[in-house]
Each structure stands twice: as structure tokens, then as C-alpha cells.
C-alpha positions as CSV (number, residue, x, y, z in Angstrom):
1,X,0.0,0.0,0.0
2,X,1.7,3.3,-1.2
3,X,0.9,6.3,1.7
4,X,0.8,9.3,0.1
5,X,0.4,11.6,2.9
6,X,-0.2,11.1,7.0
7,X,-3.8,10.4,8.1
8,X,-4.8,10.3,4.3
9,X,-6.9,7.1,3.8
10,X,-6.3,4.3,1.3
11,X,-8.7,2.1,-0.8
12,X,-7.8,-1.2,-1.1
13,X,-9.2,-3.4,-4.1
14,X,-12.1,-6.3,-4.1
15,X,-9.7,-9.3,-3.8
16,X,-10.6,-13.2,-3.3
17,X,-8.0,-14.3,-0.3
18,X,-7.8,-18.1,0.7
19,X,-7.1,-19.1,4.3
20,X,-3.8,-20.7,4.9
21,X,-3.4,-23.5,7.2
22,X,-1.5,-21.1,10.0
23,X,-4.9,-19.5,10.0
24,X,-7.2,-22.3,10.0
25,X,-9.2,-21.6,13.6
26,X,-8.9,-17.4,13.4
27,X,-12.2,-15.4,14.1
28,X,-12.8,-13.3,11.0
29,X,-11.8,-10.0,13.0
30,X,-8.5,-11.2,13.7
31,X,-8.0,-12.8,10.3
32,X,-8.4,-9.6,8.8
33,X,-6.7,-7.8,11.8
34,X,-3.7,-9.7,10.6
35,X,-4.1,-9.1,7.0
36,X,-4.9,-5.3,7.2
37,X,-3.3,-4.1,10.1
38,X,-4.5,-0.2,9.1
39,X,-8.1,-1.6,8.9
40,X,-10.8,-0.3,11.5
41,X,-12.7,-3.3,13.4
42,X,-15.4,-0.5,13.3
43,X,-15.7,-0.4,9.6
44,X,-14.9,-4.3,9.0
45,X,-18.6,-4.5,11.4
46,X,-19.7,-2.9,8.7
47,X,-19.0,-4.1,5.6
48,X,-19.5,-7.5,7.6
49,X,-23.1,-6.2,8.4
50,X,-23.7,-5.1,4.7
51,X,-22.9,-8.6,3.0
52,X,-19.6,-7.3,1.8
53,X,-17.3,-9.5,3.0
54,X,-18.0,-13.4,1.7
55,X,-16.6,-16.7,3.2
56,X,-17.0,-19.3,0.8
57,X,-19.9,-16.9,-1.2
58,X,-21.8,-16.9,2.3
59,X,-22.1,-13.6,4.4
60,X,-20.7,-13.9,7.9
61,X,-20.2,-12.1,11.4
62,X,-17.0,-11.1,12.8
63,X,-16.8,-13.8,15.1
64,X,-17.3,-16.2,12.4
65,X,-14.0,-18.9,12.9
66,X,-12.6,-19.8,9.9
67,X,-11.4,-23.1,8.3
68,X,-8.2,-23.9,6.0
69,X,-8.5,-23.1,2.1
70,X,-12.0,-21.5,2.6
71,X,-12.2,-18.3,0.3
72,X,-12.6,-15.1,1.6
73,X,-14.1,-12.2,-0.5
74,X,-12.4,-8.7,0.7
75,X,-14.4,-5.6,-0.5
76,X,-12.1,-2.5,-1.0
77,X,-11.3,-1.3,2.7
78,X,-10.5,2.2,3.9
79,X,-7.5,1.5,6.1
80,X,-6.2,4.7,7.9
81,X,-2.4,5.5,6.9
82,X,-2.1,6.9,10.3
83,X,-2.6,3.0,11.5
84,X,-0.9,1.7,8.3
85,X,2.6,1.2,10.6
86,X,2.3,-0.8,13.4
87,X,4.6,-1.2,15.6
88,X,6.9,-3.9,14.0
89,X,8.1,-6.4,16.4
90,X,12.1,-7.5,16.3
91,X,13.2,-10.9,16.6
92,X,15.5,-11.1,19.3
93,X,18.5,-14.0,19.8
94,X,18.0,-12.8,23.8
95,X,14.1,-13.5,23.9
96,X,14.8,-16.7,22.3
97,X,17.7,-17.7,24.5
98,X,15.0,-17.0,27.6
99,X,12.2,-18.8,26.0
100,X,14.8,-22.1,25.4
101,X,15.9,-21.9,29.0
102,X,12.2,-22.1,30.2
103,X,11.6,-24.6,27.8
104,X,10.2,-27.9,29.7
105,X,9.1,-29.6,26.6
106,X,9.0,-29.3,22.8
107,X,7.5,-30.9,19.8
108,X,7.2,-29.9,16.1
109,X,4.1,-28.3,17.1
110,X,3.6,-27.4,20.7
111,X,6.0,-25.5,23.2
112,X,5.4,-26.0,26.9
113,X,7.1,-22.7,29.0
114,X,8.1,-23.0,32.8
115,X,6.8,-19.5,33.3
116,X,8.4,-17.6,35.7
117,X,7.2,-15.6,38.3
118,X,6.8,-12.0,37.4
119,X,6.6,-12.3,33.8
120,X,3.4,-11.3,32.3
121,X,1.9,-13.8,29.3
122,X,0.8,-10.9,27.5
123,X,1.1,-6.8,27.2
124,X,-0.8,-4.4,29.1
125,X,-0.6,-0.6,30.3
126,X,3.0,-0.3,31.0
127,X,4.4,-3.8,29.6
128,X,7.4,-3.8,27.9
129,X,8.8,-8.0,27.8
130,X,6.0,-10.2,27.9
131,X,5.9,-13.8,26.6
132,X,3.5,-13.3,23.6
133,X,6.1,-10.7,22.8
134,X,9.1,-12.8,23.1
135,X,7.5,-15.4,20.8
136,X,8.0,-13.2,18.0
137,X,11.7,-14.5,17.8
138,X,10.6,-17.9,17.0
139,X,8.2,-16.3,14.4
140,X,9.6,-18.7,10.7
141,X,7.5,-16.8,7.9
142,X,4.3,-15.7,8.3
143,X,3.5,-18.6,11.1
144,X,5.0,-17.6,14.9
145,X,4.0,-19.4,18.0
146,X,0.3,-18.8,19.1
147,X,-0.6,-18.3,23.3
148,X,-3.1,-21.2,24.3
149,X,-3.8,-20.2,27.4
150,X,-3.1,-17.7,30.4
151,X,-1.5,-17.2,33.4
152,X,-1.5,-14.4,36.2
153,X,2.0,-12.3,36.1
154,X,2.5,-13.4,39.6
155,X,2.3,-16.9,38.7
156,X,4.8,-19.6,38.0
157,X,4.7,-22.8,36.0
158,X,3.4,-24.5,32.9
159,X,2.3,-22.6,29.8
160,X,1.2,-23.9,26.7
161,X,2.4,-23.3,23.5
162,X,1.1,-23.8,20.2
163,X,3.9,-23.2,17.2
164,X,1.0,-22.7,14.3
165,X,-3.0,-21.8,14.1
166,X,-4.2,-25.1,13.6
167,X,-2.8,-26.6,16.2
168,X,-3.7,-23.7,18.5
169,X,-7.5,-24.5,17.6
170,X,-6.8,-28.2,18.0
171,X,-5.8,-27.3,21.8
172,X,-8.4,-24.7,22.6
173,X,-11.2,-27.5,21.5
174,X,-9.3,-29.7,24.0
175,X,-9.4,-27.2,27.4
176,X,-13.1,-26.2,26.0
177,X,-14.4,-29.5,26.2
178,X,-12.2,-29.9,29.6
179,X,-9.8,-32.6,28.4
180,X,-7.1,-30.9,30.2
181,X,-5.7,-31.9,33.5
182,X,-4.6,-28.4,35.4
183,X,-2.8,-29.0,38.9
184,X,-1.9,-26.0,40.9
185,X,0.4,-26.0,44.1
186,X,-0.5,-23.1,46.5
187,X,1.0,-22.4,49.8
188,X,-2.0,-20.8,51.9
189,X,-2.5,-19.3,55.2
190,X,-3.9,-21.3,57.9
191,X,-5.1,-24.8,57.0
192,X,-8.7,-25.4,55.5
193,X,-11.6,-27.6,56.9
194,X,-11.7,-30.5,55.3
195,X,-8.6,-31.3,54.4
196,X,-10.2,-32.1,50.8
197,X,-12.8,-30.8,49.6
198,X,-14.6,-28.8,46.7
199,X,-15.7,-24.9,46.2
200,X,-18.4,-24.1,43.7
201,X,-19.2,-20.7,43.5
202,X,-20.4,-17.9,41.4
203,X,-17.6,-15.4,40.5
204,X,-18.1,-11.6,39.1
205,X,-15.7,-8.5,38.4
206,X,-15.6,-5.7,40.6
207,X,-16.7,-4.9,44.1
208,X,-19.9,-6.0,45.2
209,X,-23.1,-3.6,44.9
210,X,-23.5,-2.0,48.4
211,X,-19.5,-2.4,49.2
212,X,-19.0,0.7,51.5
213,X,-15.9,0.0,53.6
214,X,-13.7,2.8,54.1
215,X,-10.3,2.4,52.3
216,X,-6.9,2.7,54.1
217,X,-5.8,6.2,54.7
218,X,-3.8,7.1,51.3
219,X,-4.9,3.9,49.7
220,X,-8.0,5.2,47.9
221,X,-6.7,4.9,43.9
222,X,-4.8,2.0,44.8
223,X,-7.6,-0.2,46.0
224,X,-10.4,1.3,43.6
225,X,-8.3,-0.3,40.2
226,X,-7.5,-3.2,42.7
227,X,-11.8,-3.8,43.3
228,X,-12.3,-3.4,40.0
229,X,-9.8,-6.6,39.2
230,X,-10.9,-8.7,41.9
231,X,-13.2,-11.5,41.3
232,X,-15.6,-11.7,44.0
233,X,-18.4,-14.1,45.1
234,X,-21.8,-13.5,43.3
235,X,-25.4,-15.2,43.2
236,X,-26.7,-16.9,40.4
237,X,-27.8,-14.3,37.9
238,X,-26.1,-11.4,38.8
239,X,-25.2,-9.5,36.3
240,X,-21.5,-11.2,34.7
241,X,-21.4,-13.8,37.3
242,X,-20.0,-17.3,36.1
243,X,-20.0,-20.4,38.0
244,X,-16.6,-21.6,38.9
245,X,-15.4,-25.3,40.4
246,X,-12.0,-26.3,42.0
247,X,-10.9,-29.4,44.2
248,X,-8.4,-29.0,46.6
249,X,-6.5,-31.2,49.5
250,X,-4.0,-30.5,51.8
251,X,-0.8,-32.3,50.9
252,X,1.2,-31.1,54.2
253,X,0.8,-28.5,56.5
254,X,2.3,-26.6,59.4
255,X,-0.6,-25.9,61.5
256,X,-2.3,-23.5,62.7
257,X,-0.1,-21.4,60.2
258,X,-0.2,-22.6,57.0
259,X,-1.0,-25.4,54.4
260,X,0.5,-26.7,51.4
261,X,-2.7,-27.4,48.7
262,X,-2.9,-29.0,45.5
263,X,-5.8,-27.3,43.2
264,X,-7.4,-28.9,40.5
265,X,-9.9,-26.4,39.0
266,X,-12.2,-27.5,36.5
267,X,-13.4,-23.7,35.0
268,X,-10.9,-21.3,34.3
269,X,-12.1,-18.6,35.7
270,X,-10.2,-15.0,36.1
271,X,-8.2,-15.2,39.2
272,X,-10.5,-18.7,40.1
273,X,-7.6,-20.0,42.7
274,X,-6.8,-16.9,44.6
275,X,-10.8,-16.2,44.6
276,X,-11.6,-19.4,46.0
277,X,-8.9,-19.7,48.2
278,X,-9.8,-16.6,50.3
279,X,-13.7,-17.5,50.3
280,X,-12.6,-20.8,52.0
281,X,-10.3,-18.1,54.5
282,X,-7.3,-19.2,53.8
283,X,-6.0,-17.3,51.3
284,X,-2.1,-17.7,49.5
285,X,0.3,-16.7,50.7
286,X,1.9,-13.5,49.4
287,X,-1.3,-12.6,47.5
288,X,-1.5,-8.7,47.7
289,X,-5.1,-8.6,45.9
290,X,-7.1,-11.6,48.0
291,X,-7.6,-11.8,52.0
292,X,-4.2,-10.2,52.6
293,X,-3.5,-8.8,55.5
294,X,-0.1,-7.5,56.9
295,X,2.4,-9.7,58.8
296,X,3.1,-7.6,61.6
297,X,-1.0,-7.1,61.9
298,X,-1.2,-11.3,62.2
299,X,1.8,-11.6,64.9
300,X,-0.3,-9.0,66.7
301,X,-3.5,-10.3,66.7
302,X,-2.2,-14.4,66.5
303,X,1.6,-15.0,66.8
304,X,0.7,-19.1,66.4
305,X,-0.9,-17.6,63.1
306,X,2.5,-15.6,62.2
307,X,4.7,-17.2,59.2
308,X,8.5,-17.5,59.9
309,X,10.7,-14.9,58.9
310,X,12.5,-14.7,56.0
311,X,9.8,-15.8,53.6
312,X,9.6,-13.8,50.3
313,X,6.2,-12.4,50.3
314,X,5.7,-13.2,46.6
315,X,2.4,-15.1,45.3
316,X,3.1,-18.6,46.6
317,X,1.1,-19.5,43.3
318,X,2.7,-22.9,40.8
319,X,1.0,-24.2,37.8
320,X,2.3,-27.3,38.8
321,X,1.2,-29.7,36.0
322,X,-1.0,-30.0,32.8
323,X,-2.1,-32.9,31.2
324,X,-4.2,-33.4,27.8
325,X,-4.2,-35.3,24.4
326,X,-1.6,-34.1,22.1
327,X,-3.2,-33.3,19.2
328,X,-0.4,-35.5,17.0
329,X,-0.9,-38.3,19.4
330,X,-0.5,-39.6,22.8
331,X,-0.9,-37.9,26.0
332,X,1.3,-34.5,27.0
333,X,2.1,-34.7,30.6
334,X,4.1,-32.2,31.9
335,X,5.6,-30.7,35.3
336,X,7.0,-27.6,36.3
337,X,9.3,-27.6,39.4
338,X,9.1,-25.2,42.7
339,X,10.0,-21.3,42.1
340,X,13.1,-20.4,44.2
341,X,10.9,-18.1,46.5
342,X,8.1,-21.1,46.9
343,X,11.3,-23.9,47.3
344,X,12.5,-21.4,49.9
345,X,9.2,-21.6,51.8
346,X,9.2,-25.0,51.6
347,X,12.8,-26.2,53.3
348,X,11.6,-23.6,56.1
349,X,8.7,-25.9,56.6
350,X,10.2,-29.0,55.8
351,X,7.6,-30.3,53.0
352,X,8.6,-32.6,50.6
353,X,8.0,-32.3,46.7
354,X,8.4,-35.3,45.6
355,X,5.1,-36.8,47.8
356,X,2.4,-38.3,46.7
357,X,-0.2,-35.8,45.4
358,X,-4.1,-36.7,46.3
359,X,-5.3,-34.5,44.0
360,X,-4.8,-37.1,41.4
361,X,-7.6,-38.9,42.4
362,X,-10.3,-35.7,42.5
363,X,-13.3,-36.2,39.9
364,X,-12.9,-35.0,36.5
365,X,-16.1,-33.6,36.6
């Protein structure tokens, strides 16, 4: 597309564009979103709306997921030179030196990531390294390595990779359909009652309606974008709740102070661990968002309560282990070891990793 002067639109002409198999499983927004980076998702509503655009002759939404060699008919698009230039993404030998080093498995088409703590899975206000990012230095061609699914900043451990589209759809039908087998290991505060047990609850963003406690002196803006994040507990039927289910069972703990749990959850809900482990009261440890409170206040109130010195007080969060069908056969089965602030935590209580863990024989279902 020649530019001929800033902010000057650009007509593009009808064209007949067939979907490769790196694309096989992309909603039409992103398709063309990839194609046209210039083009408005305003204006490709539409010309979507109008009967303009044409998958195999039929008309379509924008959420309509496409399927390899399909033919798509592009009507000329007004793309903005303005947004003609996006940013352009470098390859970088360092990203993929960091992305080998966390590699804990790796196929012809799947990359499993130990993910560690701190590094965000993708960009947001004031990212600059994330791992959809770094992926871009193991881009070959037009095909680069496609996210699968997420995981908080603040948490460690397995994260799946898919190295083309149609894969990536082959695995996002798997976790859909709940194929896959997501263990967490969580260090929480206090010990919970049973020692296994199950928590099925309702989950909604943002502070509940009728939410008036005073915040903190000096706290105000912090703890407003902080309410608006948090997940809380919600009825059936309130407005964006979604019901959420996790197992748990205490593998070891040092009571009354703490427990060591493995989490299986069956939803994936935003923030679904840390949300259900503070509604049972015993939230993670090092979690700033749910049922923290500080240390000194605990010693004060409880010293039995109090957790040694010397602990990092990071999320004590570890996707410990995922398993599914591999899409080109077999099962994938893979584990991520301890964080070096979590394996810290757990020589000061003496827990062993390599136990048995009974969350392996929680329901499926």
C-alpha cells in the first residue's frame, strides 16, 4: 500500500484471499486484523453487516472462525495510513535464549514454558517483555508461536504453546471440552476444613453492589483499580457472574499457620484459585489482591498464626502440572518444578516435593 500523505486514507481493491493452514481456527476480525493491520474493526462491522465480505460466497459475522483453504471475499477497505505502521516487532536472539531456557518440553508443534514468576503472558498498560512478545523471535515466515492459554503475572509454572494456528485450535477445543488436566500447588495461610474438599461458587468483576468499607488512609486509587480486578463471590444471575469449580486437598501443613494445597480447577475462571482460596479463609500466601492482610497485623492479633521470617512475600502460586491429548498423538504430561521463593518456603517448613499428590484422584467432573 503506497501512503501518500499522514492520516490520508487508502482504498484497497475487491480481492478473493484463501485461508492458509497457520490460519485455520482465526475469528474473521482477527484474520483480517492480521491481513490489514490499518483496517478499523469499526468499519470491518460494517461491511460485515452489509454482505460485503463473503466466506466461501456466504455472508458472515466477525466472530465467524474460519477453516483452512476457505475463500474469503475482501471488498475495497478504507485503512487509515495513520494506522498503516504498526509497531513492527524484532526478533531477538536474547528473547529466544529466555524462552529455550524455560523450555520444559517441545515438539514440532507445541512449546510447553516454565513460566516464571513476574513475567506477564501478554502486554498491558505499561508492559514492555512479555511472553507473547518474546514469541515473535521464533516467528519462521508468516507462522509464529500462538498463546493457548493464560496465566497471572505473579504466577509460575506450565504454559502452553502452540507453534502454528491449527494446532492452536486443536488445543483450545481440548481445554473447552475440559480434556485438560490443570494441577496447581499453593501455599496458603492457615489450613482449611476438610482437608479435601470442593468450592463451587459464582464469580463476578468488581466490588460487590452496596460495598461501603472505608479504604486505608492514602490507599483510595490504589484499592479502587484493585476492586475493580478482583473477582468476587456473586449469586446466580447477577449480572456477569460465572460459575466456577476447584478441588483442593491439603498435601502437608504446618498448623495453625499454614497449608500446602494442590488445586485442580475445572473452570478457568479470572483469578478462580486466589478467589476461592480466600472465600474458604485461607487465602495464598503473598497474595496482595485476595484476603491479605499485613504480617506484623497477624503476629499481633495471633503470633501461632505468624509465618517465619524470612519468607519472600511473593504469590506462593505454581501451575504445577498440565495434562491433555496431544493433538499428533498420545498424552502430553508435563511438570514444572518449585519457584526459588516457593522452594524457599518449603525447606523452612520442611515439605517434601516429591510426595504423593491426592489431588490425582479428585473427579474430572
Amino acid at each position: 500500500m503506497t501512503v501518500t500523505s499522514p492520516g490520508s486514507p487508502s482504498a484497497s481493491p475487491v480481492q478473493t484471499l484463501t485461508v492458509t493452514e497457520d490460519e485455520a481456527g482465526l475469528r474473521l476480525d482477527r484474520w483480517f486484523k492480521r491481513r490489514f493491520p490499518a483496517l478499523a474493526l469499526s468499519h470491518l462491522a460494517k461491511i460485515c453487516r452489509k454482505g460485503e465480505v463473503r466466506v466461501d460466497g456466504k455472508r458472515v459475522d466477525t466472530a465467524t472462525r474460519l477453516e483452512q483453504d476457505q475463500k474469503i471475499r475482501v471488498p475495497p477497505l478504507k485503512l487509515e495510513a495513520a494506522a498503516a505502521a504498526p509497531t513492527i516487532l524484532r526478533a531477538s536472539p536474547e528473547d529466544a535464549r529466555a524462552l529455550a531456557d524455560m523450555t520444559l518440553y517441545e515438539d514440532a508443534s507445541l512449546l510447553v514454558l516454565n513460566k516464571p514468576y513476574g513475567l506477564a503472558v501478554q502486554g498491558g498498560s505499561g508492559m514492555t517483555r512479555h511472553i507473547d512478545g518474546m514469541l515473535e523471535s521464533l516467528a519462521k515466515g508468516d507462522t509464529r508461536p500462538v498463546l493457548v492459554h493464560r496465566l497471572d503475572r505473579d504466577t509460575s509454572g506450565v504454559l502452553l504453546i502452540a507453534k502454528n494456528r491449527r494446532t492452536a485450535a486443536d488445543l483450545g477445543e481440548i481445554f473447552r471440552s475440559r480434556q485438560a488436566k490443570k494441577i496447581y500447588w499453593a501455599l496458603v495461610e492457615g489450613v482449611p476444613k476438610p482437608a479435601q474438599g470442593r468450592v463451587s461458587l459464582y464469580l463476578a468483576k468488581g466490588a460487590a453492589m452496596g460495598d461501603d468499607r472505608p479504604p486505608r488512609p492514602g490507599s483510595e486509587r490504589r484499592e479502587a483499580a484493585d476492586a475493580r480486578e478482583k473477582m468476587r463471590v456473586a449469586r446466580h444471575g447477577d449480572e456477569g457472574a460465572q460459575h466456577s469449580l476447584t478441588y483442593y486437598a491439603i498435601v502437608e501443613k504446618a498448623a495453625p499457620r499454614c497449608a500446602w494445597l494442590s488445586m485442580k480447577p475445572l473452570t478457568g475462571r479470572t483469578h478462580q484459585l486466589r478467589a476461592h482460596a480466600e472465600a474458604i479463609a485461607c487465602p495464598i500466601f503473598g497474595d496482595p489482591k485476595y484476603g491479605h492482610r499485613p504480617e506484623d497485623e497477624v503476629r499481633r492479633r495471633d503470633p501461632m498464626r505468624a509465618m517465619p521470617e524470612g519468607l519472600e512475600r511473593k504469590l506462593h502460586l505454581l501451575a504445577r502440572r498440565l495434562i491433555l491429548p496431544n493433538p499428533k498423538g498420545g498424552t502430553l504430561d508435563v511438570t514444572a518444578p518449585l519457584p526459588a521463593h516457593m522452594q524457599t518456603s518449603w525447606d523452612v517448613f520442611g515439605f517434601d516435593a516429591s510426595r504423593q499428590d491426592p489431588i490425582m484422584s479428585a473427579p474430572d467432573a
